[in-house]
C-alpha positions as CSV (number, residue, x, y, z in Angstrom):
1,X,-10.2,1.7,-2.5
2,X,-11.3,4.7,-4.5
3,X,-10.4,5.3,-8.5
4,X,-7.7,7.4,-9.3
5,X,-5.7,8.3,-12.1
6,X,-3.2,5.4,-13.5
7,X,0.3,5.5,-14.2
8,X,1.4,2.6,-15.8
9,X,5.2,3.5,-15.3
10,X,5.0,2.6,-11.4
11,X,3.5,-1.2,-12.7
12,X,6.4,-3.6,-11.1
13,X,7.9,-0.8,-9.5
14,X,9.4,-1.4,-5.5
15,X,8.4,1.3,-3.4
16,X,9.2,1.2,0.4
17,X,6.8,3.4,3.0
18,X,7.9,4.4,6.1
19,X,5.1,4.8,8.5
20,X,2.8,3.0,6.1
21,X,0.0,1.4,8.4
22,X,-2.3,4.5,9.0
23,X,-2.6,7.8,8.0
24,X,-1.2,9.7,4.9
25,X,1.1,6.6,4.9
26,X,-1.4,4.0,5.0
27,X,-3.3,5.9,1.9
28,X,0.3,6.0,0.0
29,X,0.2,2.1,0.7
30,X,-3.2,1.6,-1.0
31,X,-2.8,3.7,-3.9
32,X,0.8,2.4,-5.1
33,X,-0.6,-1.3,-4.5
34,X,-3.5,-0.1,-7.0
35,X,-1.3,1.1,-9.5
36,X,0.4,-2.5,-9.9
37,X,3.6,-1.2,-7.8
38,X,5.2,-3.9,-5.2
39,X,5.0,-2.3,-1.7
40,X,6.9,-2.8,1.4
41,X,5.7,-0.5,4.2
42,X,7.4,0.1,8.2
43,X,5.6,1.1,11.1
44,X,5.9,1.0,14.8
45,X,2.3,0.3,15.2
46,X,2.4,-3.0,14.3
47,X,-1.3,-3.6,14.7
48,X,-2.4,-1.2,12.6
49,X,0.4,-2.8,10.2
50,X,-1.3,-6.2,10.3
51,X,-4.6,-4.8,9.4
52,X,-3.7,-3.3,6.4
53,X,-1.8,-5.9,5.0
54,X,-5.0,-8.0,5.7
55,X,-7.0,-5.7,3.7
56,X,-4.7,-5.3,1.0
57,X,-4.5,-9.4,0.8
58,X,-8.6,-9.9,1.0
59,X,-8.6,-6.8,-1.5
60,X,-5.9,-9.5,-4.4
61,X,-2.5,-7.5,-3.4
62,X,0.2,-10.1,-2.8
């Protein structure tokens, strides 16, 4: 994941993504998770859905 700003109001925050595994989504995903944010995403491509969640678990997101 790259650096971006931080915004320390969205730490412990729920956010829920539709389409979250790839795409625009999928870079939504990653940048909440890096702001401290709990994330739920949806997607129909469930593949692509498992893969992110695995890199977001080998990257310390819970």
């Amino acid at each position: 994941m790259t650096a971006s700003a931080h915004y320390p109001s969205l730490v412990d925050r729920s956010v829920l993504i539709t389409g979250g595994a790839t795409g625009i989504g999928a870079t939504l995903v990653e940048r909440f998770v890096e702001q401290g944010a709990r994330v739920g995403f949806l997607d129909i491509d469930q593949a692509a859905g498992s893969a992110l969640a695995a890199r977001l678990a080998a990257a310390g997101a819970r």
